[in-house]
Backbone bond lengths (Angstrom), bond angles and torsions (degrees), N, CA, C in turn:
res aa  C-N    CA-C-N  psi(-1)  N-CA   C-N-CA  omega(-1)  CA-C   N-CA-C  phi
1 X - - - 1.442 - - 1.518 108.73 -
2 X 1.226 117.29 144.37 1.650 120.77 -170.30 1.733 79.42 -124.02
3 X 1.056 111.17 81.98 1.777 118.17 165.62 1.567 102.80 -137.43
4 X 0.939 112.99 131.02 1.665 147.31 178.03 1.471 93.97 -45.23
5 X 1.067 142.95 75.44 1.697 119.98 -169.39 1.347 118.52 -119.79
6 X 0.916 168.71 136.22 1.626 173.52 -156.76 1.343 122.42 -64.52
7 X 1.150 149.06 101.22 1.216 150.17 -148.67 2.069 103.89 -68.59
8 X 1.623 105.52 172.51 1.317 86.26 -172.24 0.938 140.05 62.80
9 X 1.754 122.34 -173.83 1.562 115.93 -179.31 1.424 121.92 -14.11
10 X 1.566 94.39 -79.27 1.287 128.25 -163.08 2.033 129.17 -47.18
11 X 1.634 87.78 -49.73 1.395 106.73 144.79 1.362 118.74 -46.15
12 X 1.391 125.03 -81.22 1.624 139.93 -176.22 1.912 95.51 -43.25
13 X 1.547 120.56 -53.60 1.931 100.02 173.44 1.790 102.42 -65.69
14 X 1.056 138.39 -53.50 1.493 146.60 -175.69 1.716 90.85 -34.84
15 X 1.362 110.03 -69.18 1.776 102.94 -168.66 1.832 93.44 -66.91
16 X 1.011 120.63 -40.78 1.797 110.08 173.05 1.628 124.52 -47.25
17 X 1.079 111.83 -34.11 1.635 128.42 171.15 1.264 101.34 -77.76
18 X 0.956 133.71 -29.33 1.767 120.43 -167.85 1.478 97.48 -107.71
19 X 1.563 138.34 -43.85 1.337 122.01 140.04 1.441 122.38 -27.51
20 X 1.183 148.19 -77.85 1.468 137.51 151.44 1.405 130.64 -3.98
21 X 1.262 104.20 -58.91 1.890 100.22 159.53 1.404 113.12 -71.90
22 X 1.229 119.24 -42.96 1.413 115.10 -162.94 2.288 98.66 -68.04
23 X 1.421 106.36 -28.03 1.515 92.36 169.39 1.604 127.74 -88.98
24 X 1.623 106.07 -9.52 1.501 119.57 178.48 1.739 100.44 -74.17
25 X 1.699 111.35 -42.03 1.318 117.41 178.39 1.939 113.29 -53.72
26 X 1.505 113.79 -50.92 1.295 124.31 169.95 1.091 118.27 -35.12
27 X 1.386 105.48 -74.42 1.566 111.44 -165.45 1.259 120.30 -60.80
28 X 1.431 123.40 -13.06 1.102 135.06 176.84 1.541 127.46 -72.27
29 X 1.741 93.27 -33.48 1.312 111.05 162.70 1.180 112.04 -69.21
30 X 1.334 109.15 -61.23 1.821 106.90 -177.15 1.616 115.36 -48.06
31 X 0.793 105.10 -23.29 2.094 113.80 -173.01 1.164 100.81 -83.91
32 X 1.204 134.98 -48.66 1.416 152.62 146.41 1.980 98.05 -18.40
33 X 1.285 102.87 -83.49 1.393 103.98 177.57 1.277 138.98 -95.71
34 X 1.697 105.65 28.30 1.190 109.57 146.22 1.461 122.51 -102.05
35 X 1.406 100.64 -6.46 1.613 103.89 -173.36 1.521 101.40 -77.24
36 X 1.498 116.76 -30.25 1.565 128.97 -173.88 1.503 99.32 -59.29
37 X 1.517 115.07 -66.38 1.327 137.99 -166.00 1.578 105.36 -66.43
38 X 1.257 122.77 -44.94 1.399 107.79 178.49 1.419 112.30 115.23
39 X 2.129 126.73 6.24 0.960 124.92 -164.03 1.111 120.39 -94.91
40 X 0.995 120.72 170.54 1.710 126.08 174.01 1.081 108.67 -72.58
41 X 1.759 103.98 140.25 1.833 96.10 -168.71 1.779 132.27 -77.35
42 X 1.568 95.08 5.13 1.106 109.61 177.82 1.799 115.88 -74.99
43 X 1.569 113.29 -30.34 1.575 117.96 154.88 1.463 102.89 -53.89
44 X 1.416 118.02 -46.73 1.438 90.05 -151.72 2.106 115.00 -82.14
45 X 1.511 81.61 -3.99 1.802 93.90 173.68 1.570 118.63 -86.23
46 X 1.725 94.40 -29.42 1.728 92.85 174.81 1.465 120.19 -91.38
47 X 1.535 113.20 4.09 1.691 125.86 -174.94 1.674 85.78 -90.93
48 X 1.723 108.84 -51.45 1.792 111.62 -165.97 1.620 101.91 -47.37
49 X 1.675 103.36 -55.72 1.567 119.19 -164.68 1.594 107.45 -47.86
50 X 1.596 122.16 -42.24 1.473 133.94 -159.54 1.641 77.43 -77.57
51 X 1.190 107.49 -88.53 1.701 115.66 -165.66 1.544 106.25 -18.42
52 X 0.986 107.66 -71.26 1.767 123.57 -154.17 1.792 93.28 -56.06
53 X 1.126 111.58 -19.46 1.981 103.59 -150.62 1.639 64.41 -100.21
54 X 1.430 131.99 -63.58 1.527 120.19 -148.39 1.714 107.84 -62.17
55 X 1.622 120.12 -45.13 1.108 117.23 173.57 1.833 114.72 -51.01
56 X 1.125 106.57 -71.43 1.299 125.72 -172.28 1.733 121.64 -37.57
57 X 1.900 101.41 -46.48 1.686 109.16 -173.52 1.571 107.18 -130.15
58 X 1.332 105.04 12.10 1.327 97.75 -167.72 1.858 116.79 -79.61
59 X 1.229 105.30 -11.46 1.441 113.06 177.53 1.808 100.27 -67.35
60 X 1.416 94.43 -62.88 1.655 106.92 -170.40 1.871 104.33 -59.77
61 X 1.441 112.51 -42.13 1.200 110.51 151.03 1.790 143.54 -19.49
62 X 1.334 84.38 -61.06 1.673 108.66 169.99 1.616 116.87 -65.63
63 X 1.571 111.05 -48.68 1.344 131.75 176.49 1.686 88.96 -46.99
64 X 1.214 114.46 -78.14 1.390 108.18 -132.53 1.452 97.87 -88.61
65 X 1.729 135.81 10.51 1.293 122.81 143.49 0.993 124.95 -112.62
66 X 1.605 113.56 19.01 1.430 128.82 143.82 1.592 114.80 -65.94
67 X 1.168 125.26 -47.40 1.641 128.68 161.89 1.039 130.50 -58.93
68 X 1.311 128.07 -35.09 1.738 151.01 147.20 1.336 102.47 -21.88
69 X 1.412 106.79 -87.27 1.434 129.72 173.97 1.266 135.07 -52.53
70 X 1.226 133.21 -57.64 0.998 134.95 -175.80 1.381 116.61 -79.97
71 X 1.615 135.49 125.79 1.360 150.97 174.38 1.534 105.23 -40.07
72 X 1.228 144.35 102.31 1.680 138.92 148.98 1.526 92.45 -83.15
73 X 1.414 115.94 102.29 1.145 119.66 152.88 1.666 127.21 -73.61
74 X 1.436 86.06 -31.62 1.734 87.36 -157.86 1.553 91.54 -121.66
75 X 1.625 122.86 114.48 1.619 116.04 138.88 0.973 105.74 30.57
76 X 1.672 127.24 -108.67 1.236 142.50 -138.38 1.499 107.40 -73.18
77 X 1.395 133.52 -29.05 1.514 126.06 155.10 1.481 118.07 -77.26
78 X 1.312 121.76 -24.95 1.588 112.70 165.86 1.884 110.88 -58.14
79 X 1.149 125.45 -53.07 1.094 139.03 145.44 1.698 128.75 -3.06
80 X 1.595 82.94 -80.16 1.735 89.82 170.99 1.529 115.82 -62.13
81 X 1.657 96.59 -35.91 2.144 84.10 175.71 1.217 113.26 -74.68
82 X 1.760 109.32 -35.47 2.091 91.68 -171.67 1.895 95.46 -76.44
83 X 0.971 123.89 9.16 1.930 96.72 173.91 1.520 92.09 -103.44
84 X 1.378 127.32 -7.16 1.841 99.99 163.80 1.367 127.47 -85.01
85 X 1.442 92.18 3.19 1.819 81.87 -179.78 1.711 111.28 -134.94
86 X 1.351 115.36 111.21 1.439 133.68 176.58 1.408 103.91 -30.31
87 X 1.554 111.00 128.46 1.591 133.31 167.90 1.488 91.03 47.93
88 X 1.420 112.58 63.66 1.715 124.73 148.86 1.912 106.38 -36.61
89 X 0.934 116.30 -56.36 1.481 121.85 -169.65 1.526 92.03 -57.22
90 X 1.541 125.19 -64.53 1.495 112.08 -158.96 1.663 113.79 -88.72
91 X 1.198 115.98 22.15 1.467 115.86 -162.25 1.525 103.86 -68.23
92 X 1.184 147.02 -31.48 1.223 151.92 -174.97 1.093 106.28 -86.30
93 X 1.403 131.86 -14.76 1.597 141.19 150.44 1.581 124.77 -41.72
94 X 1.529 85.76 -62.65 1.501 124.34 -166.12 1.551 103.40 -79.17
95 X 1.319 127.30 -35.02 1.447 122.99 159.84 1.564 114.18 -46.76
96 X 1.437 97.58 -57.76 1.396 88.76 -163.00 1.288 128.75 -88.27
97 X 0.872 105.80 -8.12 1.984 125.99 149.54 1.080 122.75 -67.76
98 X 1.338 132.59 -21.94 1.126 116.39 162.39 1.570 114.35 -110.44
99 X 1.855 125.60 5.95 1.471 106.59 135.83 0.993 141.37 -53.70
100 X 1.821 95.46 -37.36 1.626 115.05 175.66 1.703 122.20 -46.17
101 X 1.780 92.25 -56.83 1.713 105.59 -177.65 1.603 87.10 -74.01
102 X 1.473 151.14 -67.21 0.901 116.82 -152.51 2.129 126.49 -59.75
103 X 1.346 100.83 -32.73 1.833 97.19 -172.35 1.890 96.26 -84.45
104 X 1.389 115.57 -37.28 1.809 101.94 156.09 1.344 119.89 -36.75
105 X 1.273 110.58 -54.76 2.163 109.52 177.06 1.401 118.16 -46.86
106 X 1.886 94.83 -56.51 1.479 97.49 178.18 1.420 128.43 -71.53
107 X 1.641 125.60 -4.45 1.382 148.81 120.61 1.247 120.09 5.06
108 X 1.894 87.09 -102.74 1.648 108.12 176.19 1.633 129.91 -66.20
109 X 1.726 100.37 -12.19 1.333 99.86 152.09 1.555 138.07 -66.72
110 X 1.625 100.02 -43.51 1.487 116.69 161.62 1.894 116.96 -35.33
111 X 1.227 89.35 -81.70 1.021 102.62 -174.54 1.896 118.81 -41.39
112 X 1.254 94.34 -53.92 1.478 111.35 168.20 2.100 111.57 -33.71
113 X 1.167 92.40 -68.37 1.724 107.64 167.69 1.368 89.72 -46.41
114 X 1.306 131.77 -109.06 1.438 131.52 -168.35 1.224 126.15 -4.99
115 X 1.308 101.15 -29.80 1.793 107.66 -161.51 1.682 92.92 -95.18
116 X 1.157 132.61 -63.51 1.495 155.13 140.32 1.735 101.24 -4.66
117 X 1.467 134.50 -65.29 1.690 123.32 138.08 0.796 132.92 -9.30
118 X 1.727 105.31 -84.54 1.521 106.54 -172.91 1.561 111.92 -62.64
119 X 1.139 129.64 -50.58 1.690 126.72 -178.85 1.980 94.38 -47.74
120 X 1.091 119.08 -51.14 1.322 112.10 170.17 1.883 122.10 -34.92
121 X 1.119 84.57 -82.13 1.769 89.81 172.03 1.404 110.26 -35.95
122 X 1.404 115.16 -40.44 1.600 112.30 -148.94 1.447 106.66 -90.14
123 X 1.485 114.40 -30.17 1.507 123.83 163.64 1.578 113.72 -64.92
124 X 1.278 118.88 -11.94 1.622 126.64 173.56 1.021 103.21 -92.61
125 X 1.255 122.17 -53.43 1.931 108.60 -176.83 1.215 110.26 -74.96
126 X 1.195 142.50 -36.76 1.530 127.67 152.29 1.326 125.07 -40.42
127 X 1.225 130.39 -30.48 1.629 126.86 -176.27 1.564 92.54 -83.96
128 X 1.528 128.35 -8.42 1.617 101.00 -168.44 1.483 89.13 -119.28
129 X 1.343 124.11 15.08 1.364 102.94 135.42 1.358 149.84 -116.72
């Protein structure tokens, strides 16, 4: 994400809130195209869950098992990797806040649909009696 965001805590909930839409946005699609396709809604929560976490953290993702992994032997390449990636200090923060906000979205989206169903059904069986 190239968003201006606040270092620390505050940053790490900021990328959690925008993970949250970005998985409420998913699942919506996927429900969308599982209703087309005919799937069980459990594809369309584990397509939302993959999507939403890869869009959402997958940069900071990369970062921080790019640092894991890879040898900084020397200063001057430890350097060059922590100045490419925003709030180096909270990045392991910021991952997991925005897995969190992202499979929470695709959550409260679920559920949301579900709820949006049942009032469905229930406004039908009332009219047929």
């Amino acid at each position: 994400m190239n968003l201006p965001l606040h270092l620390g805590w505050l940053g790490a909930l900021e990328a959690g809130l925008i993970a949250l839409a970005i998985g409420v946005l998913l699942y919506g699609v996927f429900h969308a195209l599982g209703e087309r396709f005919g799937w069980n809604p459990g594809h369309a929560i584990g397509w939302a869950c993959l999507s939403a976490t890869a869009v959402a953290a997958g940069i900071d993702i990369w970062n921080l098992f790019y640092l894991g992994v890879v040898r900084l032997e020397s200063p001057v390449y430890a350097r060059i990797a922590l100045s490419k990636i925003h709030d180096a200090d909270g990045l392991g923060t910021r991952v997991v806040m925005e897995i969190l906000g992202a499979l929470t979205g695709v959550a409260l989206a679920w559920m949301a649909m579900q709820a949006r169903a049942a009032g469905r059904r229930r406004d039908r069986s009332d009219g047929k009696n």
